[in-house]
N, C-alpha and C positions, 0 to 999 in steps of 0.2 A: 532821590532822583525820580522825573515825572515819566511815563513812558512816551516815548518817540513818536512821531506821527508815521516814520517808516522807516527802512534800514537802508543804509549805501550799498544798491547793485554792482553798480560799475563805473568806470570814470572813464568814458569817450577821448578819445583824439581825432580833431579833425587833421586829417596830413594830405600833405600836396602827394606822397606816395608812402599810400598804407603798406602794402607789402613793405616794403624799406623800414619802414617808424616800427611795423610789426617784429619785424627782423629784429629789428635792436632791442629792441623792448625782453624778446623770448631767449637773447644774448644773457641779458642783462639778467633776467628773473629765472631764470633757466628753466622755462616752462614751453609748453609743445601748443600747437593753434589745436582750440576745443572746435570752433566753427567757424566756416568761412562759404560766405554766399556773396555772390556779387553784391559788392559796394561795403562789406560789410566783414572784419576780421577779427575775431575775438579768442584771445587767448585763456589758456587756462589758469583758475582764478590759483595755482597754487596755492603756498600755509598761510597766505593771506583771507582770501576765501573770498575775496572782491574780485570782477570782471574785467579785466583792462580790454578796450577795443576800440579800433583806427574804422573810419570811415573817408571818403574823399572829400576835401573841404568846398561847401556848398559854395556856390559864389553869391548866392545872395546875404548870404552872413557877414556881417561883417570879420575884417578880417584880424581883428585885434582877440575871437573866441577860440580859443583852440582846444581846450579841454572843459566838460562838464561834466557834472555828476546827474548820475542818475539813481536816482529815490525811487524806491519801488513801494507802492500803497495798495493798501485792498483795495480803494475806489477812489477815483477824481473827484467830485462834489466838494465833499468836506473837507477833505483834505488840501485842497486847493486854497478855501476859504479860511483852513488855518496856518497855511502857510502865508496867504495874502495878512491878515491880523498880526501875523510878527514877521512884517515890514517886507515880503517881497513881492513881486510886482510882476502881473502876468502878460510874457511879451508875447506866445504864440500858442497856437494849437496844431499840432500836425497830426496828419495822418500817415505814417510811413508805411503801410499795408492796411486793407480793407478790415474793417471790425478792429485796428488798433490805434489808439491816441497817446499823445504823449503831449505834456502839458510843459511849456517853458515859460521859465520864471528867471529873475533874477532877484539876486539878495539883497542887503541893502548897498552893498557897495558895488555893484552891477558884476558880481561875477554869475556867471549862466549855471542852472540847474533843472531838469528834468522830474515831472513826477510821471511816474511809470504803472503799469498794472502788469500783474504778476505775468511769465511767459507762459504763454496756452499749454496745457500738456502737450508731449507728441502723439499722435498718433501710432495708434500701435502697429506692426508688421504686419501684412497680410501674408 
């Protein structure tokens, strides 16, 4: 086996109403919400160890994406460049907070996928 260009963080839901999708989901996996900031709900990754998390569905997205995954990499350049080399295909770049990027791609059969850079540390307590 070769090593990975990076590992599955999390798998996004866009929902018409996160709290709701959120709710069933934490039913369902019997797990408690890790974080939650506007616009933004993330449950905890339980014995899976992946991130499930609802956000509101953008309207400029189309309306047929409702889950993606998110790939977390040391760094966008390369990794971009080698996920473009085996076959997917860069449809955007967002900034969803200042100093962060998140790079979207689709595969080859246009299912949506995120490459990610690692989460900042927190800041420690004063």
């Amino acid at each position: 086996m070769t090593e990975g260009i990076g590992w599955l963080r999390g798998v996004i839901f866009d929902a018409e109403d996160p709290e709701k999708l959120a709710a069933f989901w934490q039913a369902v996996l019997g797990v408690g919400v890790a974080k939650r900031v506007p616009g933004w709900i993330a449950l905890e990754p339980g014995r899976s160890g992946v991130l499930l998390a609802f956000q509101p569905v953008d309207e400029s997205r189309p309306k047929t994406i409702k889950v993606r995954l998110d790939i977390e990499v040391p760094e966008l350049e390369h990794t971009s460049e080698q996920v473009v080399a085996l076959g997917a295909t860069l449809v955007d770049v967002v900034h969803f907070k200042p100093g962060e990027e998140h790079r979207v791609f689709t595969d080859p059969e246009g299912n949506q996928f995120n490459l990610v850079l690692p989460e900042p540390e927190a800041e420690p307590a004063s």
